[in-house]
C-alpha positions, 0 to 999 in steps of 0.5 A: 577480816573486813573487806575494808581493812587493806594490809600494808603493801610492801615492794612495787606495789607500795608506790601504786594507788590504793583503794583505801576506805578511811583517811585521816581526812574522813575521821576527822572531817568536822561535818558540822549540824546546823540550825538550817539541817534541823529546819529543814528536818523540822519546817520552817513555820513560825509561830507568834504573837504580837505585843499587843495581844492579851496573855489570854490570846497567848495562852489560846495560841499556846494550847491550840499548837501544843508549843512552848513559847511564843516569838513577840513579832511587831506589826512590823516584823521585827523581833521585840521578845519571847513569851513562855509558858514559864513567864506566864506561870511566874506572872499568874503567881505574882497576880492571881486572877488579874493576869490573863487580861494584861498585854503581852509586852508587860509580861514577855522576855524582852532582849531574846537570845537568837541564832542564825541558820549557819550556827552550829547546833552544838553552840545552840545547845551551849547556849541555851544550856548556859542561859537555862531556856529552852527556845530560840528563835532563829533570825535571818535579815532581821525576821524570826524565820524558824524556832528552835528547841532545847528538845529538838537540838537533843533529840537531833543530836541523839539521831546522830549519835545513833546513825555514827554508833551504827556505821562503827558496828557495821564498820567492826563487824563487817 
């Protein structure tokens, strides 16, 4: 039997303090993953590019990093868009030949879904499921200050699965 299962105590035992291993309290505790637990995991380094810049530059940037999709950050430091491989590909189909020139302001994703560093990473992974992206920025006091993936909030989620089915075997087997 585990050492952790404590049977019921009947008599003058019953009122003292027991040493129990789970509670009501600790099977329900809702510890919740944030954006800020994968950053931290993750690092905090952003890449960007400025709205200026050609499609050519983001496409270099894009190789040289092996990423995804860029944050469109102004001079300024303010968020104005997210530029992705995908925007890029639809672009190259709709002007062949004539799109690696063009800045990336005409061709970026204007009004970027963010989230903050507090936000649950299951409603990161609802809404970018939802929304069918797979990049988020992550915005604090208005600057972009970490990128979040569709990949990382799953591959985040499956550590979590396995480190939880692993305490529950070791709970059953002792």
């Amino acid at each position: 039997m585990p050492g952790s299962f404590q049977p019921p105590i009947r008599g003058k035992a019953a009122g003292k303090n027991q040493g129990v291993s789970q509670s009501l309290a600790s099977n329900t505790a809702a510890d919740t993953a944030t954006v800020a637990t994968l950053l931290k995991n993750k690092g905090g380094t952003v890449i960007s590019i400025n709205p200026e810049d050609t499609i050519a530059a983001a496409v270099k940037v894009l190789g040289e990093h092996g990423i995804g999709a860029l944050p469109v950050v102004t001079a300024t430091g303010e968020l104005s868009g997210i530029l992705s491989e995908r925007d890029i590909v639809r672009k190259l189909a709709q002007t062949p030949g004539e799109t690696l020139p063009q800045s990336v302001s005409e061709n970026m994703t204007p009004g970027v879904e963010t989230c903050t560093a507090d936000e649950p990473l299951v409603s990161v992974l609802r809404r970018m499921t939802d929304g069918r992206f797979r990049h988020m920025p992550v915005v604090s006091d208005g600057r972009v200050c970490g990128m979040v993936t569709i990949g990382d909030v799953v591959n985040f989620r499956l550590r979590e699965l396995e480190h939880e089915a692993l305490q529950l075997k070791q709970m059953i087997v002792g």
